[in-house]
C-alpha positions as CSV (number, residue, x, y, z in Angstrom):
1,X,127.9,97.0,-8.9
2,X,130.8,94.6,-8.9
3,X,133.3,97.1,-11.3
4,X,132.0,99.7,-8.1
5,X,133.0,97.6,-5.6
6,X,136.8,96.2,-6.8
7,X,137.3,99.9,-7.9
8,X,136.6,100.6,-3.6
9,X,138.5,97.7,-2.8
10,X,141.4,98.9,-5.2
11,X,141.2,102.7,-3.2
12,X,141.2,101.0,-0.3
13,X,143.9,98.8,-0.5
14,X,146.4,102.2,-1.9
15,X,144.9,104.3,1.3
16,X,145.9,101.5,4.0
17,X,149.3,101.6,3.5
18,X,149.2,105.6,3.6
19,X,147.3,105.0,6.6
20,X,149.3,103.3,8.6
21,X,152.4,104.8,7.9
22,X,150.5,107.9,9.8
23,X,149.9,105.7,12.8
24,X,153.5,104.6,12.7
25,X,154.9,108.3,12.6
26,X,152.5,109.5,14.9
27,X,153.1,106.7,17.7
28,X,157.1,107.7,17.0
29,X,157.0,111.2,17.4
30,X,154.8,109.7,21.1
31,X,157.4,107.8,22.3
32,X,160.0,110.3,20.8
33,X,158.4,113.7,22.8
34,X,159.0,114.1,26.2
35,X,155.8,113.7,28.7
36,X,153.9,116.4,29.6
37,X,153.4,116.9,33.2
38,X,149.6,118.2,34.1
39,X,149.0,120.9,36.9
40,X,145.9,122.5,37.9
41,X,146.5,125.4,39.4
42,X,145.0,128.7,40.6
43,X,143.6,131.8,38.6
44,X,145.9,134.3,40.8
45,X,149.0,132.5,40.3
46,X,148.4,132.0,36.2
47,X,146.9,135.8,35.3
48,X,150.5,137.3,36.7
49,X,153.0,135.7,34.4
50,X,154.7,133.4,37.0
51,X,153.7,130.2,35.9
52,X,154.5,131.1,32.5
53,X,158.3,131.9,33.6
54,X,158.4,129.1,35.6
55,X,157.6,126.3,32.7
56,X,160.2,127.8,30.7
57,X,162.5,127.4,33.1
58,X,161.5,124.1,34.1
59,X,161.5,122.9,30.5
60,X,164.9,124.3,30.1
61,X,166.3,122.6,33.4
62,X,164.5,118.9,32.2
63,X,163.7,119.1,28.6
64,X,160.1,118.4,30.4
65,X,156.9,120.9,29.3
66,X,154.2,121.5,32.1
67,X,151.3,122.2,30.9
68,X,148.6,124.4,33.7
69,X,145.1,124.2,34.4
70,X,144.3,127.7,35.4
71,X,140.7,127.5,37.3
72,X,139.9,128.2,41.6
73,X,141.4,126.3,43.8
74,X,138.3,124.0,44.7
75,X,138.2,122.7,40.9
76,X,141.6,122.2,40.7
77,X,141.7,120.2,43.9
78,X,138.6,118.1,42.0
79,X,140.9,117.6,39.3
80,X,143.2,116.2,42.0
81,X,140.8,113.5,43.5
82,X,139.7,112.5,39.8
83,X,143.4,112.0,38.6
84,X,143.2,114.6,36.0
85,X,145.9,115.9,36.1
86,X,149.2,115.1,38.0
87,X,149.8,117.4,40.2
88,X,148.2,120.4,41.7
89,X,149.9,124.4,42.7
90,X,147.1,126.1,44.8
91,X,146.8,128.6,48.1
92,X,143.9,126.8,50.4
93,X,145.3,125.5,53.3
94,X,141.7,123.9,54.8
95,X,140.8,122.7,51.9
96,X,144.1,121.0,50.6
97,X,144.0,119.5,54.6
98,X,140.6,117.9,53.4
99,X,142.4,116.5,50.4
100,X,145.4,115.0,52.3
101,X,143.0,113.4,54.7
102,X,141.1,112.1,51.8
103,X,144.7,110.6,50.4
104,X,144.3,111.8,47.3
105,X,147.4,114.0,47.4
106,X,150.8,114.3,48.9
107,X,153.9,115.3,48.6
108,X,152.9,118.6,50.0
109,X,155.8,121.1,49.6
110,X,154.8,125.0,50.2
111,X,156.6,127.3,47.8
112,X,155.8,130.8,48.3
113,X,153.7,133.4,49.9
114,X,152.2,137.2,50.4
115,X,148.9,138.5,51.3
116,X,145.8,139.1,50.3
117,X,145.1,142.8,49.9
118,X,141.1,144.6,50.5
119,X,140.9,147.1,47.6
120,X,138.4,149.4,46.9
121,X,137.8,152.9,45.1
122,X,140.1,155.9,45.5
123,X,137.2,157.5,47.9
124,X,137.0,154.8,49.9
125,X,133.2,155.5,51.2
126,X,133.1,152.8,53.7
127,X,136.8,154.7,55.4
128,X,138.5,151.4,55.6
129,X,141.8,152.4,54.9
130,X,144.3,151.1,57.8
131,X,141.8,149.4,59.8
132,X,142.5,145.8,60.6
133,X,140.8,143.4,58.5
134,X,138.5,142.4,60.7
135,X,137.8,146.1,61.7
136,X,137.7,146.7,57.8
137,X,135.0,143.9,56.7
138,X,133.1,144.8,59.9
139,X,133.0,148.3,58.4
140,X,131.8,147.5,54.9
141,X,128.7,145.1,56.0
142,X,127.7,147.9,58.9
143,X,127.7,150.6,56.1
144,X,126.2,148.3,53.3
145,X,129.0,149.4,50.9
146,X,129.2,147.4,47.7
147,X,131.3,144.3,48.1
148,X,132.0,141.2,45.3
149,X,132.8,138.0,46.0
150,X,134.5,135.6,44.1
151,X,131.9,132.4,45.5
152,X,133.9,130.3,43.5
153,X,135.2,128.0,46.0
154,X,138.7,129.7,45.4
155,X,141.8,129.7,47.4
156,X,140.7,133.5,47.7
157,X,137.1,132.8,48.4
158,X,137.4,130.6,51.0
159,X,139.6,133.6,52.9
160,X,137.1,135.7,52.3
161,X,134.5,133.6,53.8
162,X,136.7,133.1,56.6
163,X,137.0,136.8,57.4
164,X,133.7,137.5,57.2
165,X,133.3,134.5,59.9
166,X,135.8,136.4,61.9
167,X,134.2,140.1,61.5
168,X,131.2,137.9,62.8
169,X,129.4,137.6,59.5
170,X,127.7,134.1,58.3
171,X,128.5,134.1,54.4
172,X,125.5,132.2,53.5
173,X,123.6,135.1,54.8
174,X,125.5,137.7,53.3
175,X,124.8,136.3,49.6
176,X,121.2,137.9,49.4
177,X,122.2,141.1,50.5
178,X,121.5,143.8,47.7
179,X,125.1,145.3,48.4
180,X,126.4,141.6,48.1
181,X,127.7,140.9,44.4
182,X,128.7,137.5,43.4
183,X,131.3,136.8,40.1
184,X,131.3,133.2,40.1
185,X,134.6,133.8,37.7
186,X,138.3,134.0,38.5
187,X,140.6,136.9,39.9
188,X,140.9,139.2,37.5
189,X,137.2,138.9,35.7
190,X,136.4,139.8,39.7
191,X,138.6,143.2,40.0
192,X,137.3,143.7,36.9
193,X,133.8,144.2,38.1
194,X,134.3,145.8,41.6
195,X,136.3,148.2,39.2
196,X,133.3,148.9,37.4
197,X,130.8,148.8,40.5
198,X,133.4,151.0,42.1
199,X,133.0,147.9,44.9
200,X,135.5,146.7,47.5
201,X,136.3,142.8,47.4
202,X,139.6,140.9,48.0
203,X,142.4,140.5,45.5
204,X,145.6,138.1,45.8
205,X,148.4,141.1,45.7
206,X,150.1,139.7,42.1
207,X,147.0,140.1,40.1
208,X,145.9,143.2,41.7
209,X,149.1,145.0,41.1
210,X,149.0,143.2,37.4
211,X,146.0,144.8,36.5
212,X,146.7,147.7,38.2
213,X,150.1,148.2,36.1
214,X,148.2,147.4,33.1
215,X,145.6,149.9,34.1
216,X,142.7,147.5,33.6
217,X,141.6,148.9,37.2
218,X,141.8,152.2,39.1
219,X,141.0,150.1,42.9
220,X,143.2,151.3,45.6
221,X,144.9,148.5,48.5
222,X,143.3,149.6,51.2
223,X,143.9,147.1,53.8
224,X,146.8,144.9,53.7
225,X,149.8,142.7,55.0
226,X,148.7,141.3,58.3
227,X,148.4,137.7,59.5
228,X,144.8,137.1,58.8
229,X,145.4,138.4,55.3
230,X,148.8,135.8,54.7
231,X,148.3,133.9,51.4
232,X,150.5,130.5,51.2
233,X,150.6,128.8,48.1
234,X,151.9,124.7,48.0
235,X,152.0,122.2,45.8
236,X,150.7,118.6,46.3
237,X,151.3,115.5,43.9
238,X,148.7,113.0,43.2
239,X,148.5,110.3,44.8
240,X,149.8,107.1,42.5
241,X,148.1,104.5,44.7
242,X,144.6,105.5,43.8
243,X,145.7,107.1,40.1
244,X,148.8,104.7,38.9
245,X,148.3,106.2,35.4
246,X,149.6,110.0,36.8
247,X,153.4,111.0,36.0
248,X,154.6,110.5,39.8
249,X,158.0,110.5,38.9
250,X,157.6,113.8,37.0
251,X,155.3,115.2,39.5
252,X,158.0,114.5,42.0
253,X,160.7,116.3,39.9
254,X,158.7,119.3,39.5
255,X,158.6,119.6,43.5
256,X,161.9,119.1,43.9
257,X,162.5,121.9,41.1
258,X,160.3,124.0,42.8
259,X,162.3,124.2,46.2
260,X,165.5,124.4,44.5
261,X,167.7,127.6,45.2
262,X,167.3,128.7,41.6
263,X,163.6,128.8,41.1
264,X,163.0,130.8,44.6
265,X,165.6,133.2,43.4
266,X,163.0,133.0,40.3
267,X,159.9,133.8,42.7
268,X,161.5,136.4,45.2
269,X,162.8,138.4,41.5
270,X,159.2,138.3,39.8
271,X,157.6,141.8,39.1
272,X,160.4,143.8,41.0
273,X,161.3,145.3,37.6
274,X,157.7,146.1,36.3
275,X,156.0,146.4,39.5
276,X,158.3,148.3,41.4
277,X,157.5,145.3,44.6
278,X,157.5,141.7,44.5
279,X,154.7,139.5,43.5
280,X,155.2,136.5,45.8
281,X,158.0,136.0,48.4
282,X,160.0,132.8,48.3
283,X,158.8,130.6,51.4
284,X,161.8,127.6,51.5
285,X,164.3,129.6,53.2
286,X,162.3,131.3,55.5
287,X,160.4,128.6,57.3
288,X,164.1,127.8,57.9
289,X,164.0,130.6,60.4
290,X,163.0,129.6,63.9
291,X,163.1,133.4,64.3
292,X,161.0,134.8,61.8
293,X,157.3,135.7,62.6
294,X,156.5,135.2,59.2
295,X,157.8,131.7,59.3
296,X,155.5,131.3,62.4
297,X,152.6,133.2,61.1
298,X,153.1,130.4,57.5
299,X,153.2,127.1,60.2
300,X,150.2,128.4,62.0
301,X,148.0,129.2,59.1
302,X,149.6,126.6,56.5
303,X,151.1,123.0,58.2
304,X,149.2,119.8,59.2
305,X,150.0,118.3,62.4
306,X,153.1,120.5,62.9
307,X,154.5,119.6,58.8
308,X,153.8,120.8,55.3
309,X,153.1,116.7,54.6
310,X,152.2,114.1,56.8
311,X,155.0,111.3,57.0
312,X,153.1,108.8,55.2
313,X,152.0,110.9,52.5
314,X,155.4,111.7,51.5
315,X,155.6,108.8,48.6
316,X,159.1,107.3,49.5
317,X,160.7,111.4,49.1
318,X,161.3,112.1,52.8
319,X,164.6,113.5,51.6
320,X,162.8,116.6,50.4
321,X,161.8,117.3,54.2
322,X,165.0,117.1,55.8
């Protein structure tokens, strides 16, 4: 028993050194490799390819990697208040209100835009096609057409719900109708299945066209590009008061790269060349224009108390407001 135990002693003392040479190489190549910055972000902005461009680019400008949390927006704004992650890029104007009420973000800077489109099969039964969108959800519930939901708590959910309040429509009563599908999964799972169901539902125009390039769907756009269908997407920084252990710095420089002349040349440029249209347009410059309807249409549907940010939730960066 004794020879067994100095021969474990003896193994023991020839690992430890191998051991904590390890720990010595792996806290170098720590302090050696640039942080990471953390962003949770939306399905319909990750399943087009944008993000992806825009964290090489990013990486390339800083020597920085971001790394992004593709899920709805709800979850992603949970993320937020938990300090998960450091900074969030989503398109839910109410509910990222909530949040900068709540303190938990700030920093609020929107980025880009377009609409959501209503798509449905070629034959369009419920004969929505250039109808308003009000007009057009009205149409689909009075003709018990087949219609999926998201009921995610999504960016693109919460629209939905919002024009079926405004075609007159309670959501929560909707859900147990037998012509009412529900996904529960992210953009493209959702198209997916209304493609299969040959079902209407509502799409953010970048993964609709995606898929529709890719042809993973046949779904038509039916009804699009009007103010109720506008589709604003910001991002918002977490707040280091209540998280001190978040990259604020690097969350900050990732706004700031955001708004920058090169990067909305970036935006406005994505998916001209394989979509034939743009994905997103650039929203800096154009809430510049006092004369834009667009610009006014964005301020109506997407600033708090007249601002993207509130003053004191700005985090010591009013320079990116002026």
């Amino acid at each position: 028993m004794f020879n067994n135990w100095g021969l474990m002693k003896v193994r023991v003392l020839n690992i430890l050194p191998v051991v904590g040479v390890c720990i010595l190489i792996s806290a170098y190549i720590m302090v050696q490799s640039p942080p990471r910055l953390l962003v949770a972000t939306t399905t319909s902005l990750y399943d087009t390819g944008l993000l992806d461009l825009i964290g090489e680019a990013y990486f390339e400008n800083t020597g920085h990697r971001v790394g992004f949390i593709a899920v709805g927006t709800g979850l992603a704004l949970e993320h937020a208040k938990r300090g998960d992650v450091d900074a969030v890029f989503v398109h839910a104007p109410t509910l990222e209100s909530e949040i900068l009420q709540e303190n938990a973000c700030g920093l609020r800077k929107i980025i880009a835009y377009n609409y959501f489109v209503i798509v449905g099969p070629a034959n369009d039964p419920a004969h929505i096609a250039g109808l308003s969108p009000t007009q057009a959800m009205r149409r689909i519930a009075e003709t018990g057409s087949l219609w999926v939901s998201r009921a995610d708590n999504s960016g693109t959910n919460n629209k939905e719900i919002a024009l079926w309040e405004g075609a007159g429509y309670e959501y929560e009563n909707l859900r147990s109708k037998d012509w009412f599908f529900e996904t529960g999964t992210g953009m493209g799972n959702t198209l997916l299945v209304a493609n299969e169901k040959g079902a209407y539902t509502l799409s953010d125009t970048g993964t609709f066209l995606k898929y529709k390039k890719e042809n993973l769907i046949t779904l038509e756009k039916l009804v699009s590009e009007s103010e109720e269908l506008l589709n604003v997407y910001s991002v918002m920084v977490v707040n280091p008061e209540k998280h001190p252990f978040v990259k604020f710095e690097l969350a900050a420089e990732f706004v700031e790269f955001l708004i920058s002349p090169g990067v909305q040349q970036l935006i406005a440029e994505f998916g001209k060349e394989e979509f034939g249209e743009v994905l997103f347009y650039p929203a800096v410059e154009i809430l510049e224009n006092e004369n834009s309807a667009v610009a006014q249409w964005i301020k109506e549907t997407a600033f708090m108390d007249n601002s993207e940010c509130p003053p004191h939730l700005r985090f010591g960066r009013a320079d990116l407001y002026e």
